[in-house]
Structures are given as structure tokens and as C-alpha cells.
PDB file as gemmi writes it, atoms N, CA and C in Angstrom:
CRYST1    1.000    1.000    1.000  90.00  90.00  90.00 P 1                      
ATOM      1  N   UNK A   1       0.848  -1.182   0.000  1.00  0.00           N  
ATOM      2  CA  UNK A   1       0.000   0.000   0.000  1.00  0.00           C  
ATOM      3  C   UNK A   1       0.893   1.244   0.000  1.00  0.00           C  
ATOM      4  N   UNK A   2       0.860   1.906  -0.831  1.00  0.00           N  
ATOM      5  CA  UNK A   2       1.157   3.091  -0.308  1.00  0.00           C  
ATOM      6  C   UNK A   2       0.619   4.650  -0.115  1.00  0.00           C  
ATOM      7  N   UNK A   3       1.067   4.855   0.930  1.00  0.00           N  
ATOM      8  CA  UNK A   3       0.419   6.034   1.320  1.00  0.00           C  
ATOM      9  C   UNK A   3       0.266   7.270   0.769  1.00  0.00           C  
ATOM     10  N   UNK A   4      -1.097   8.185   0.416  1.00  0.00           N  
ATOM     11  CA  UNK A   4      -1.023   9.536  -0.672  1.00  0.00           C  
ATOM     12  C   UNK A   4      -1.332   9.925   0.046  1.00  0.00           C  
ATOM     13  N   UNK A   5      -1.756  10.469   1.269  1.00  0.00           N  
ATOM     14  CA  UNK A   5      -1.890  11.695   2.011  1.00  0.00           C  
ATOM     15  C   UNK A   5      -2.669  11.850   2.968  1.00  0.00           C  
ATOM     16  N   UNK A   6      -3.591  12.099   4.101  1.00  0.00           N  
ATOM     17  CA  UNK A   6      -4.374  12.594   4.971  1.00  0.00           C  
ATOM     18  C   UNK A   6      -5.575  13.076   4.022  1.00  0.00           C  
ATOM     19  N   UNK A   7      -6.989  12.663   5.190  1.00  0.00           N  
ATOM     20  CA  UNK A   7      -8.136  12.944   4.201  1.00  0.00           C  
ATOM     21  C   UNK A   7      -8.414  14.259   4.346  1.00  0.00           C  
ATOM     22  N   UNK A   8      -7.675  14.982   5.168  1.00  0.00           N  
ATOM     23  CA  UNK A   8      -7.665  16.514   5.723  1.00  0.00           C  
ATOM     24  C   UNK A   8      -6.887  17.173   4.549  1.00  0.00           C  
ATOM     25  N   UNK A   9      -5.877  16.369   4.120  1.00  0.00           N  
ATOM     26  CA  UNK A   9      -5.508  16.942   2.589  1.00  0.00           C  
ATOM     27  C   UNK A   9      -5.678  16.899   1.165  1.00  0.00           C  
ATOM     28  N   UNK A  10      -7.206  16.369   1.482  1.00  0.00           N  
ATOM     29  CA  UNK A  10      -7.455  16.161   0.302  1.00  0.00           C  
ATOM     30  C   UNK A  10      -8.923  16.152  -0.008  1.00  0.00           C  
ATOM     31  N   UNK A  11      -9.226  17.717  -0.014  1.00  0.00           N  
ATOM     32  CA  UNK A  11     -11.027  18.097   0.423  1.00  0.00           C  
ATOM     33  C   UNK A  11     -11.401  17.892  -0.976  1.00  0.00           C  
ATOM     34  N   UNK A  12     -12.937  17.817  -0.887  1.00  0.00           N  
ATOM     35  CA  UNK A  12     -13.388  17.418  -1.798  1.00  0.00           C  
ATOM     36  C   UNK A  12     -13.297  18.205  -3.087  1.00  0.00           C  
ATOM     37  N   UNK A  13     -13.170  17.760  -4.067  1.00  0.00           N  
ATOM     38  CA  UNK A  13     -12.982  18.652  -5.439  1.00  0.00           C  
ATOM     39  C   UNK A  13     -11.006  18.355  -5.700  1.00  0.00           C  
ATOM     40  N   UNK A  14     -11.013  18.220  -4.658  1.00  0.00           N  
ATOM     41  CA  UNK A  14      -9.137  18.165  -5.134  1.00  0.00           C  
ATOM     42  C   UNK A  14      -8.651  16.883  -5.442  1.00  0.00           C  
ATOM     43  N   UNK A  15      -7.081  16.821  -6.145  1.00  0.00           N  
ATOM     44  CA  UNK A  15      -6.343  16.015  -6.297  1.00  0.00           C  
ATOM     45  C   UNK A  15      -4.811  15.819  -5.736  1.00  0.00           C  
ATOM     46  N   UNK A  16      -4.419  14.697  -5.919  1.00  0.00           N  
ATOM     47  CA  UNK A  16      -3.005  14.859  -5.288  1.00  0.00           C  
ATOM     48  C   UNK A  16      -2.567  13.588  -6.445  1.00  0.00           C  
ATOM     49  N   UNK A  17      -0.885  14.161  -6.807  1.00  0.00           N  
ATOM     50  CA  UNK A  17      -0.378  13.368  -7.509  1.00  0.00           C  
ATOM     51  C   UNK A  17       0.410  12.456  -6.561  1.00  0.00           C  
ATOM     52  N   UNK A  18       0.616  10.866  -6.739  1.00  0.00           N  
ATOM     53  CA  UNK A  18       1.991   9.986  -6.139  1.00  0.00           C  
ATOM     54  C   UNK A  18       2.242   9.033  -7.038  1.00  0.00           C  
ATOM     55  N   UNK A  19       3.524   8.532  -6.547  1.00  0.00           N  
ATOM     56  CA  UNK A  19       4.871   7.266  -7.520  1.00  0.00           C  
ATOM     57  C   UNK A  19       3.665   6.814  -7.134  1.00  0.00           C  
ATOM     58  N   UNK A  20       4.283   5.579  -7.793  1.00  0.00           N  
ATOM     59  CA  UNK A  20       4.021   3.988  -8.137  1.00  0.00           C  
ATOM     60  C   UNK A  20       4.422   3.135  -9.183  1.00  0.00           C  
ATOM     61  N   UNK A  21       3.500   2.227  -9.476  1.00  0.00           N  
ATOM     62  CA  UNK A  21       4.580   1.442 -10.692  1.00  0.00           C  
ATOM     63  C   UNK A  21       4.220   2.039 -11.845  1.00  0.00           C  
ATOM     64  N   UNK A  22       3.513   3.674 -11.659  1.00  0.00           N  
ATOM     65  CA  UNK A  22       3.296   4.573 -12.453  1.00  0.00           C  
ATOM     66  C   UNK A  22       2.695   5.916 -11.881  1.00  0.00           C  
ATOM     67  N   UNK A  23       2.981   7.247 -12.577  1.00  0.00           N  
ATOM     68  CA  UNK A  23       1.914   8.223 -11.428  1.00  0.00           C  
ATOM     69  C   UNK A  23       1.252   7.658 -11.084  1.00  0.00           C  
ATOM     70  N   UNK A  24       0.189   8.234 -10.177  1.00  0.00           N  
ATOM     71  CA  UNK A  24      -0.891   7.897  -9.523  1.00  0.00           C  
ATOM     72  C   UNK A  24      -1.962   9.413  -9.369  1.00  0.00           C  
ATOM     73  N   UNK A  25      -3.137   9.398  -9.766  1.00  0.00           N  
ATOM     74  CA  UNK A  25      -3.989  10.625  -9.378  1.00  0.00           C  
ATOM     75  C   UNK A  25      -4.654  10.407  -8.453  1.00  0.00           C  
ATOM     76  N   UNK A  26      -5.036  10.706  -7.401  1.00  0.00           N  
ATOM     77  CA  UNK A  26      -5.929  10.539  -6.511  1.00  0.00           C  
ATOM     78  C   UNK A  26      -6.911  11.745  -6.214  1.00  0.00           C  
ATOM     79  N   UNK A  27      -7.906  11.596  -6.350  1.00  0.00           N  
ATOM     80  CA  UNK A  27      -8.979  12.018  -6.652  1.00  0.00           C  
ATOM     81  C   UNK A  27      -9.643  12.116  -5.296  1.00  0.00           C  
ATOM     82  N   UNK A  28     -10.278  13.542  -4.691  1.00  0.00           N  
ATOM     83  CA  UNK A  28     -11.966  13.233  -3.826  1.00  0.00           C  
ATOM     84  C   UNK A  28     -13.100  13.832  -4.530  1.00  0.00           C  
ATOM     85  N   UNK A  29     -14.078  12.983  -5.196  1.00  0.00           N  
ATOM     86  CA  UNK A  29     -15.197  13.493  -5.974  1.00  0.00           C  
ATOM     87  C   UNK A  29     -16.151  13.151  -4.849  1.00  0.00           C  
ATOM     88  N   UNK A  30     -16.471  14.330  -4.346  1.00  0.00           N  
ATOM     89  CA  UNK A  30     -17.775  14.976  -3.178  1.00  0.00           C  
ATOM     90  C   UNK A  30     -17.656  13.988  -1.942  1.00  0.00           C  
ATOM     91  N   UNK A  31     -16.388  13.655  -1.601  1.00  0.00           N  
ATOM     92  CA  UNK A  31     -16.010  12.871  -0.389  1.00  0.00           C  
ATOM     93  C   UNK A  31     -16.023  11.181  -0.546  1.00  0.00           C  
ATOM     94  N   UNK A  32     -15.855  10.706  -2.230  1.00  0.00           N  
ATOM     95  CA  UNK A  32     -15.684   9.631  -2.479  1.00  0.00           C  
ATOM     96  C   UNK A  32     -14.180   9.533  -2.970  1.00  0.00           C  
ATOM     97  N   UNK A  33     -13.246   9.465  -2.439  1.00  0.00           N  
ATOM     98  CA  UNK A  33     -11.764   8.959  -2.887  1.00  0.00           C  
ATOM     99  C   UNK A  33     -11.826   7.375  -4.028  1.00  0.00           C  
ATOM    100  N   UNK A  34     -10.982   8.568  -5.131  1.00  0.00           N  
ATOM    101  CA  UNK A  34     -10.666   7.315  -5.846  1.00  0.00           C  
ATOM    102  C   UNK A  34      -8.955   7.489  -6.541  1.00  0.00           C  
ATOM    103  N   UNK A  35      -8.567   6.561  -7.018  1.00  0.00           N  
ATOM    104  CA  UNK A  35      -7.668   6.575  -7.621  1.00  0.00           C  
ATOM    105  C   UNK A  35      -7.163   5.918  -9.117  1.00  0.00           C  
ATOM    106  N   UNK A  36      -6.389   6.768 -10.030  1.00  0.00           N  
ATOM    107  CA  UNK A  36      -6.781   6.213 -11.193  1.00  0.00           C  
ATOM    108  C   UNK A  36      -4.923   6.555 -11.504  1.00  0.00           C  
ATOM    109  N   UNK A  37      -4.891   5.968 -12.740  1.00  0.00           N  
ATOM    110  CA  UNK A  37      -3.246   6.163 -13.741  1.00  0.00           C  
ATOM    111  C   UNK A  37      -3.341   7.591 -13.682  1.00  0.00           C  
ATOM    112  N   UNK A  38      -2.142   8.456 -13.399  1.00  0.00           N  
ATOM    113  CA  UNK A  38      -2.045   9.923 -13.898  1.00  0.00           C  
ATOM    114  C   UNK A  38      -2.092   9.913 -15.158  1.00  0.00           C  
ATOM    115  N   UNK A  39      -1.524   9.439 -16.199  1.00  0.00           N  
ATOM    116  CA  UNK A  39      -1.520   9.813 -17.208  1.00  0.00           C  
ATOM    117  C   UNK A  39      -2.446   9.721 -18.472  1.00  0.00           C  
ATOM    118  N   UNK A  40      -2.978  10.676 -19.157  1.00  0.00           N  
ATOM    119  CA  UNK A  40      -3.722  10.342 -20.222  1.00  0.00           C  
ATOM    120  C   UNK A  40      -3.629   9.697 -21.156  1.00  0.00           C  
ATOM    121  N   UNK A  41      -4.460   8.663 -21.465  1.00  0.00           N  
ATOM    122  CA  UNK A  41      -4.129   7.088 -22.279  1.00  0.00           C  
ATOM    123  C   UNK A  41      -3.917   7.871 -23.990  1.00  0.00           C  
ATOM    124  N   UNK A  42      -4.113   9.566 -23.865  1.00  0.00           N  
ATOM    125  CA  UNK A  42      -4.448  10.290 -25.671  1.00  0.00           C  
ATOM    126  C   UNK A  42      -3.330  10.385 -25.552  1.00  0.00           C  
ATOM    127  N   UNK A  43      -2.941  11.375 -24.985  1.00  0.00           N  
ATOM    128  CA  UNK A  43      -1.489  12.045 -24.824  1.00  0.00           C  
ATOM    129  C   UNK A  43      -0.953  12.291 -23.548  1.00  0.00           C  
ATOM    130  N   UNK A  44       0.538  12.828 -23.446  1.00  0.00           N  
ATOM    131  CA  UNK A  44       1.211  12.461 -21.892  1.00  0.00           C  
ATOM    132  C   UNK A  44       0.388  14.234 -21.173  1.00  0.00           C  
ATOM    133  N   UNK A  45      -0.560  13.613 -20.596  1.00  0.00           N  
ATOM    134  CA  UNK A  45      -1.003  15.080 -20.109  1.00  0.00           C  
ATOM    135  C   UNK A  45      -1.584  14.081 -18.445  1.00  0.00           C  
ATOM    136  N   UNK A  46      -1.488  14.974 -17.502  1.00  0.00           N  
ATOM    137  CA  UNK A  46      -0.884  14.960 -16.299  1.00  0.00           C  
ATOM    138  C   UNK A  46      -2.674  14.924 -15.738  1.00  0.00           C  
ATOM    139  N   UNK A  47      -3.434  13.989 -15.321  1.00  0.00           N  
ATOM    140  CA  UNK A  47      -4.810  13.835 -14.832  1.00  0.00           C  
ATOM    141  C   UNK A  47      -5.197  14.658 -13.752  1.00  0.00           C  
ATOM    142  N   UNK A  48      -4.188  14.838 -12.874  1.00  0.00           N  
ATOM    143  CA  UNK A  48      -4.239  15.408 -11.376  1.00  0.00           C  
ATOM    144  C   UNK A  48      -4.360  16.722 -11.634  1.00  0.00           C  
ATOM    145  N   UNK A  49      -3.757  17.275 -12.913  1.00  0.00           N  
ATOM    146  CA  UNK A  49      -4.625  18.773 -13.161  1.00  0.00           C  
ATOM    147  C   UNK A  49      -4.881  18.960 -13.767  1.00  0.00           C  
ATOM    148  N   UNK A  50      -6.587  18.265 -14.133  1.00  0.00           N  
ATOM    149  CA  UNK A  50      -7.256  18.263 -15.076  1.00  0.00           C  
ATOM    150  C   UNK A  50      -8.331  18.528 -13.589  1.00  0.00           C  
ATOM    151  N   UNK A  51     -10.054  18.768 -14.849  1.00  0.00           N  
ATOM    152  CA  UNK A  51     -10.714  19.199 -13.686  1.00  0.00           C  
ATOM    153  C   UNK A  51     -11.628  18.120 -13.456  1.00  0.00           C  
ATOM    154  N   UNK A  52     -12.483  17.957 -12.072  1.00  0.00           N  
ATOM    155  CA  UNK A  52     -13.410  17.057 -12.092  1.00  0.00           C  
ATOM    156  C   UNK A  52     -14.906  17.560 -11.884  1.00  0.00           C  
ATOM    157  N   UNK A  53     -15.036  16.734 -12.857  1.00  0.00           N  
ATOM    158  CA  UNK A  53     -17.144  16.635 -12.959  1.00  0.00           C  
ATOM    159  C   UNK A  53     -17.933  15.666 -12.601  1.00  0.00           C  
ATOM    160  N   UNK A  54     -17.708  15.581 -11.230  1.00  0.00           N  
ATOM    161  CA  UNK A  54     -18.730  14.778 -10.337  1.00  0.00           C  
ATOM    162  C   UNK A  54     -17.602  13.400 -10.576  1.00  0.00           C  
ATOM    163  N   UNK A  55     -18.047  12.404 -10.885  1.00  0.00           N  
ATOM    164  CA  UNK A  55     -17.378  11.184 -10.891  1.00  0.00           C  
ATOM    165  C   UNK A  55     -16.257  10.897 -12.148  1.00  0.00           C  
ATOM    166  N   UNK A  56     -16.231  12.275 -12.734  1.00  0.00           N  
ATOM    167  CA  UNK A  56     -15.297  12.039 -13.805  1.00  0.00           C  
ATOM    168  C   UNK A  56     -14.212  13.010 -13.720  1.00  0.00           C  
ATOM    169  N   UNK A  57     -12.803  13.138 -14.784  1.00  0.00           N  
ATOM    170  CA  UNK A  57     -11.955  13.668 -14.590  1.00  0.00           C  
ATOM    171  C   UNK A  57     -11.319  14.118 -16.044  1.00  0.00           C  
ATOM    172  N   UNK A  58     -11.416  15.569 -16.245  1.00  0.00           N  
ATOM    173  CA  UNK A  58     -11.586  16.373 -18.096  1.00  0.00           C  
ATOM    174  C   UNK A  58     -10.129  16.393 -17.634  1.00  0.00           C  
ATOM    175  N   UNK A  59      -9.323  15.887 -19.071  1.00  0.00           N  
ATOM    176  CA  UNK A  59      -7.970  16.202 -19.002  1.00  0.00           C  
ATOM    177  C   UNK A  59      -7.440  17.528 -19.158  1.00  0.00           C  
ATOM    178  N   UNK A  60      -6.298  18.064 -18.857  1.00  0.00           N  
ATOM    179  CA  UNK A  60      -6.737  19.528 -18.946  1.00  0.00           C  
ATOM    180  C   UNK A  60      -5.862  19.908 -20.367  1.00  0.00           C  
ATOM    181  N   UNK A  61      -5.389  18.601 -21.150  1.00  0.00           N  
ATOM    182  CA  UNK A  61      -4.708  19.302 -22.312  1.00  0.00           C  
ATOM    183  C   UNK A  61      -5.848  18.682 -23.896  1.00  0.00           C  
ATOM    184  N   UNK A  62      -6.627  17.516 -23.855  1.00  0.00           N  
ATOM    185  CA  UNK A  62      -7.510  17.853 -25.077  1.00  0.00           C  
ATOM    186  C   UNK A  62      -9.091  17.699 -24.632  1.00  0.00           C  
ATOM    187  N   UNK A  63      -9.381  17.457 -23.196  1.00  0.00           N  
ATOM    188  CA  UNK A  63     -10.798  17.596 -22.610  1.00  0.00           C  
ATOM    189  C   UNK A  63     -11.242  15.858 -22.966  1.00  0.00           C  
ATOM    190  N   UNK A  64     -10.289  14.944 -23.090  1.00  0.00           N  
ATOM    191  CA  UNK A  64     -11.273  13.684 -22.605  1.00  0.00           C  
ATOM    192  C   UNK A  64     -11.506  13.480 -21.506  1.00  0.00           C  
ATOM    193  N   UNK A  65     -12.342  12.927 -21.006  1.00  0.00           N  
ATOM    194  CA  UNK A  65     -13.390  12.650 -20.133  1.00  0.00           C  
ATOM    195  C   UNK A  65     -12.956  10.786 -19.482  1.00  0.00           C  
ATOM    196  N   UNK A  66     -12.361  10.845 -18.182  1.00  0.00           N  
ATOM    197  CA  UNK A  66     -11.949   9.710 -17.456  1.00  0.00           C  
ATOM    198  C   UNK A  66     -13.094  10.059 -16.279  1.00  0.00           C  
ATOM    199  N   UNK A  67     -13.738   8.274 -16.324  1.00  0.00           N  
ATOM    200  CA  UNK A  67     -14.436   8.110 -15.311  1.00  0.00           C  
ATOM    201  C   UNK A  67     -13.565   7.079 -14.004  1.00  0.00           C  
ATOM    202  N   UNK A  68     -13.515   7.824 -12.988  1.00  0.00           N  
ATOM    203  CA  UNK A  68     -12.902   7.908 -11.798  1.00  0.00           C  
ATOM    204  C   UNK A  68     -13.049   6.250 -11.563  1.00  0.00           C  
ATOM    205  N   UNK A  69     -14.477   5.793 -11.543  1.00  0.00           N  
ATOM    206  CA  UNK A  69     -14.531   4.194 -11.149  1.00  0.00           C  
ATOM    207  C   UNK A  69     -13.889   3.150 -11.783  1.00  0.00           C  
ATOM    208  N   UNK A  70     -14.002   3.425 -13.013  1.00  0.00           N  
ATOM    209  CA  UNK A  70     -13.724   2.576 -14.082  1.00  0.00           C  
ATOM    210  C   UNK A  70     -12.319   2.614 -14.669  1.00  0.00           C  
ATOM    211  N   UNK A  71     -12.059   3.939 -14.979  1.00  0.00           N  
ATOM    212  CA  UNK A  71     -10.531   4.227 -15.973  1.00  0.00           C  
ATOM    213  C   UNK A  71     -10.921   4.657 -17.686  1.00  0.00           C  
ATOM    214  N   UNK A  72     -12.434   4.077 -17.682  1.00  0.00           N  
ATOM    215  CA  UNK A  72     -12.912   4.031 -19.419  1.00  0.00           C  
ATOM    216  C   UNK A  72     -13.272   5.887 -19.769  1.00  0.00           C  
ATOM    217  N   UNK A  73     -12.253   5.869 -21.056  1.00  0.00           N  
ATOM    218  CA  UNK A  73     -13.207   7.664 -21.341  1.00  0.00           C  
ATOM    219  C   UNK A  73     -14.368   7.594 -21.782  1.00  0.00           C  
ATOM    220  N   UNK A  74     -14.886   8.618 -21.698  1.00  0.00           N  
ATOM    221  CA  UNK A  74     -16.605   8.619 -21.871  1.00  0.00           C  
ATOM    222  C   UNK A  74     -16.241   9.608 -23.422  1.00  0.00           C  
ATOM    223  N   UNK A  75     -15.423   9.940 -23.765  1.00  0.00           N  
ATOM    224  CA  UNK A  75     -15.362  11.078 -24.773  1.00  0.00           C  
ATOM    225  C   UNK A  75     -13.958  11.070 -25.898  1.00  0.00           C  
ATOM    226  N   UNK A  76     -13.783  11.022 -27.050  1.00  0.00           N  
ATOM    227  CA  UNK A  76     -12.670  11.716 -27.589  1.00  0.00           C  
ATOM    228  C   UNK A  76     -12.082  12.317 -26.989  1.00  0.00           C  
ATOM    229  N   UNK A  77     -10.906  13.114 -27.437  1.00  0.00           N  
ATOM    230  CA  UNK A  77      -9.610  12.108 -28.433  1.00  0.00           C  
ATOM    231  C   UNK A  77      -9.362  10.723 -27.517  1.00  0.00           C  
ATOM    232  N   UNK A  78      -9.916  10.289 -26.132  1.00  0.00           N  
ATOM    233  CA  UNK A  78      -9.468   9.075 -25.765  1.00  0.00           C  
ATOM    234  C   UNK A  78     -10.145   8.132 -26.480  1.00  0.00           C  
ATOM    235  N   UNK A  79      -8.931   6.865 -26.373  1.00  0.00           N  
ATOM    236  CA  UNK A  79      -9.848   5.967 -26.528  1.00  0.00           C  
ATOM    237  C   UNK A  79      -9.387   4.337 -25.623  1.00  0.00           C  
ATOM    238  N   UNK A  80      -8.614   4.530 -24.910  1.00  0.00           N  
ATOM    239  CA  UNK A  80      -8.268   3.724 -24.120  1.00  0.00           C  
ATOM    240  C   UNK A  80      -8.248   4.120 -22.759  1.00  0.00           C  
ATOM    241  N   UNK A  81      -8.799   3.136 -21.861  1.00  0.00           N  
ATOM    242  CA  UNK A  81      -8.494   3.421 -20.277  1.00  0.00           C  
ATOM    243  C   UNK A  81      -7.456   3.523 -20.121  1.00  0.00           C  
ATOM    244  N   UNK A  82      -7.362   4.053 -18.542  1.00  0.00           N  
ATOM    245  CA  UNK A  82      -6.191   4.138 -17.653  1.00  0.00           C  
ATOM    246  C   UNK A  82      -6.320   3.475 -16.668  1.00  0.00           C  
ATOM    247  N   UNK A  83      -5.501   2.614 -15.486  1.00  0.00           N  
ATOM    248  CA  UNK A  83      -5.676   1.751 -14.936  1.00  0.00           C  
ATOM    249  C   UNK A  83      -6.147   2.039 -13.855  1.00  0.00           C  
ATOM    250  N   UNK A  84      -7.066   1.958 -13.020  1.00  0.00           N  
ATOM    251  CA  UNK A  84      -8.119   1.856 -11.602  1.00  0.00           C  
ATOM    252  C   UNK A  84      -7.104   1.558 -10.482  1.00  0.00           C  
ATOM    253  N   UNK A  85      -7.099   2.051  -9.092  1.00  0.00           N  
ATOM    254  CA  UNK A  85      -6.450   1.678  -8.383  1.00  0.00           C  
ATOM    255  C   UNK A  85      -7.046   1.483  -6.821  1.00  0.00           C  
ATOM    256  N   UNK A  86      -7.152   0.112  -5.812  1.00  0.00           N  
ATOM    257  CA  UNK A  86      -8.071   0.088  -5.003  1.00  0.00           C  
ATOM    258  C   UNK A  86      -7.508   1.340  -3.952  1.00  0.00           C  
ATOM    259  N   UNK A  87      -8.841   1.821  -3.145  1.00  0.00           N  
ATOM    260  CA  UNK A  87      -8.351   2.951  -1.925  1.00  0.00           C  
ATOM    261  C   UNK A  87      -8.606   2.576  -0.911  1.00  0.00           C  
ATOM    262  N   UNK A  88      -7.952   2.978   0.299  1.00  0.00           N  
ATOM    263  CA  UNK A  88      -8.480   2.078   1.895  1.00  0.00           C  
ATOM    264  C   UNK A  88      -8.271   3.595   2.014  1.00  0.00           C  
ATOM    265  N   UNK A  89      -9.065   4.179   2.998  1.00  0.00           N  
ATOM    266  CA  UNK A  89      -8.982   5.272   4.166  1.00  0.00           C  
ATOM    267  C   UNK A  89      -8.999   4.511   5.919  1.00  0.00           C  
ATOM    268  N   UNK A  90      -7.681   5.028   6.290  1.00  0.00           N  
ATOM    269  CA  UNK A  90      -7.437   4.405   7.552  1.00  0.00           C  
ATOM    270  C   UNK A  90      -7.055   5.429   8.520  1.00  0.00           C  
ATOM    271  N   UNK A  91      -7.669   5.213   9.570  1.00  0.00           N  
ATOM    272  CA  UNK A  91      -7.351   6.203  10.377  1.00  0.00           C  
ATOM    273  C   UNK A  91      -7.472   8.032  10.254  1.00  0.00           C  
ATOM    274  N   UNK A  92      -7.531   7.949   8.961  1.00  0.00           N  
ATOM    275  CA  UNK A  92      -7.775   9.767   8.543  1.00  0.00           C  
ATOM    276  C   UNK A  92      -6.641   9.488   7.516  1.00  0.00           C  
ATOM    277  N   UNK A  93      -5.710   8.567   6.965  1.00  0.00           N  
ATOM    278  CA  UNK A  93      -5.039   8.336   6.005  1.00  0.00           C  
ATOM    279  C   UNK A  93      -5.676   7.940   4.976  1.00  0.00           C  
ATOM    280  N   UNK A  94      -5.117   8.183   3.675  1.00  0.00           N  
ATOM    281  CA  UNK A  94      -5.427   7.784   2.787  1.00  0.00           C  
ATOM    282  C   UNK A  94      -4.242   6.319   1.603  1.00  0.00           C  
ATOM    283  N   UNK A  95      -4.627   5.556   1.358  1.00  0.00           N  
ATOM    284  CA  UNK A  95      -3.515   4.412   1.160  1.00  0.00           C  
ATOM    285  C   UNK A  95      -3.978   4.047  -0.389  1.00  0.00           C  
ATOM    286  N   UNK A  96      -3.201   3.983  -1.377  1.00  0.00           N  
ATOM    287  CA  UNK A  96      -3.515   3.426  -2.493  1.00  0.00           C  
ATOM    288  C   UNK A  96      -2.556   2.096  -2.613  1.00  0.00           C  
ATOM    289  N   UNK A  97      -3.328   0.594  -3.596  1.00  0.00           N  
ATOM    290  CA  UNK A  97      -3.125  -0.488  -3.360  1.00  0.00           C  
ATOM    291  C   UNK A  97      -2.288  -0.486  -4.213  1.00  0.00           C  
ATOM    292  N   UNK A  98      -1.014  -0.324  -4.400  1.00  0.00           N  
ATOM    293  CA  UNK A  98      -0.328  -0.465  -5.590  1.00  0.00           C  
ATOM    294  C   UNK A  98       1.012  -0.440  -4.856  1.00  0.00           C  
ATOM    295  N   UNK A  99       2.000  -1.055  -5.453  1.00  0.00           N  
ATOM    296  CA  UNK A  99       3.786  -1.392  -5.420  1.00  0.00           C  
ATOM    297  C   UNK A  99       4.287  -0.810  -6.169  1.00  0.00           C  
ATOM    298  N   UNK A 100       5.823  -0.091  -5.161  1.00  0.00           N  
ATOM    299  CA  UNK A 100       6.271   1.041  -6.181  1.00  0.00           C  
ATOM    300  C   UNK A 100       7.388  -0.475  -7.032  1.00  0.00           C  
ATOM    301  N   UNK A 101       8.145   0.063  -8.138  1.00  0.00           N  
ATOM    302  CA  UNK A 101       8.589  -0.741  -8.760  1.00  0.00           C  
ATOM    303  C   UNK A 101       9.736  -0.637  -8.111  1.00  0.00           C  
ATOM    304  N   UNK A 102      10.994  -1.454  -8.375  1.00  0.00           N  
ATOM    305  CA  UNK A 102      11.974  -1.771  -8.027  1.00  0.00           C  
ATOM    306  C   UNK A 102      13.165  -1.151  -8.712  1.00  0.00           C  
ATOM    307  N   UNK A 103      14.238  -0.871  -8.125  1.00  0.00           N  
ATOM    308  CA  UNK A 103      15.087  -0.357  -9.441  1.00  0.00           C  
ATOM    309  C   UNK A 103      15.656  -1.424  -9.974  1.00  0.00           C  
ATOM    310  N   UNK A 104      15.920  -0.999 -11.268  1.00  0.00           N  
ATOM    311  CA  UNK A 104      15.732  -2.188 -12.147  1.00  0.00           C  
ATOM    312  C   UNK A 104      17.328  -1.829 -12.716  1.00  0.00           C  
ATOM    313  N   UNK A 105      18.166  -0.771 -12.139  1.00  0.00           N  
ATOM    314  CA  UNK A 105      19.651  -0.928 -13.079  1.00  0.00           C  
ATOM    315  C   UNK A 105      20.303  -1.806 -12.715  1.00  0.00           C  
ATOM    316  N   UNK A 106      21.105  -1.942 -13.545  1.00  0.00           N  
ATOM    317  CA  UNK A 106      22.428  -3.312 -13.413  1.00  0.00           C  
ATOM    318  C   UNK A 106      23.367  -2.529 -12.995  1.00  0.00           C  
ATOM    319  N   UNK A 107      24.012  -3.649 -11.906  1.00  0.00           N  
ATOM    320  CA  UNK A 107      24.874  -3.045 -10.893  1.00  0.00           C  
ATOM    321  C   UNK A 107      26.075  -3.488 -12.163  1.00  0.00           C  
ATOM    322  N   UNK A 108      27.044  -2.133 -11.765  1.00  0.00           N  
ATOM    323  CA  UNK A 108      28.486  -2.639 -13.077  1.00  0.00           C  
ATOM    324  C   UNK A 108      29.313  -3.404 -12.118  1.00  0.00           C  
TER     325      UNK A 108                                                      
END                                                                             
């Protein structure tokens, strides 16, 4: 699991970017935390500041439309999801289910 932030930091309407075995956006749409791939499956445009409309998330560089539950766009230029990520709220924390990757260089 790793940890994206306090639910105190993260009021509703906002986002917060974190690592993983890829960005990560984390999302509160009207006090439902979710978490999805940062990146837009059109082009490399950054999800976490893009805006949200209720359960969805407008990219902020060509306006497709990512639904928060799913990952599927509802709209052009996308046309592929982005990957879903499970959320636990613990304690007033917030935890996304995902493993950061490993470094992967070769030792000389």
C-alpha cells in the first residue's frame, strides 16, 4: 500500500499526484476517494490537473473525459483506459493499493 496523504488533505474537489509502478492521481469526488493512472491514455497530459465533474476527470490538455470508477473515457480524443487503483482510508489516512517498482539498473 502506499500512502497519498491525509483525508484533511485532500477536500473534496481536489487532487493529489503519487509514484508507483506509475503516477498515480488521486482524486476526492464529493467525499468519495478514488484513484486512477495519472496519465492520459491520448497524450502524456498529467490527470491530477485536469478538472473534475462529479465522478469524472476532463484532461486539462484535449478535454477527454476519465471516469474515476472505471478508468474508461466517456469522450474523444481518448480511446483507451487508464488503470483503476483500489483505496483504503485508515485512520484519517489515505492508502492506495499499488507497489512502487523496483530499481531495475544493473549493478556494473
Amino acid at each position: 500500500m502506499l500512502r497519498a496523504c491525509t483525508v484533511d488533505e485532500l477536500p473534496p474537489g481536489e487532487s493529489v499526484r503519487i509514484a508507483g509502478p506509475e503516477p498515480i492521481a488521486v482524486f476526492n469526488a464529493d467525499g468519495e476517494v478514488y484513484a486512477i493512472g495519472d496519465t492520459c491514455s491520448h497524450q502524456d497530459a498529467s490527470l491530477a490537473e485536469g478538472w473534475l465533474e462529479g465522478c469524472f476527470v476532463e484532461c486539462p490538455l484535449h478535454a477527454a473525459l476519465f471516469d474515476l470508477r472505471t478508468g474508461q473515457p466517456s469522450c474523444l480524443p481518448a480511446k483507451q483506459p487508464v488503470r483503476t487503483y483500489e483505496v483504503l482510508v485508515d485512520n484519517g489516512v489515505i492508502y492506495v493499493q499499488a507497489e512502487r517498482l523496483e530499481n531495475t539498473e544493473d549493478a556494473a
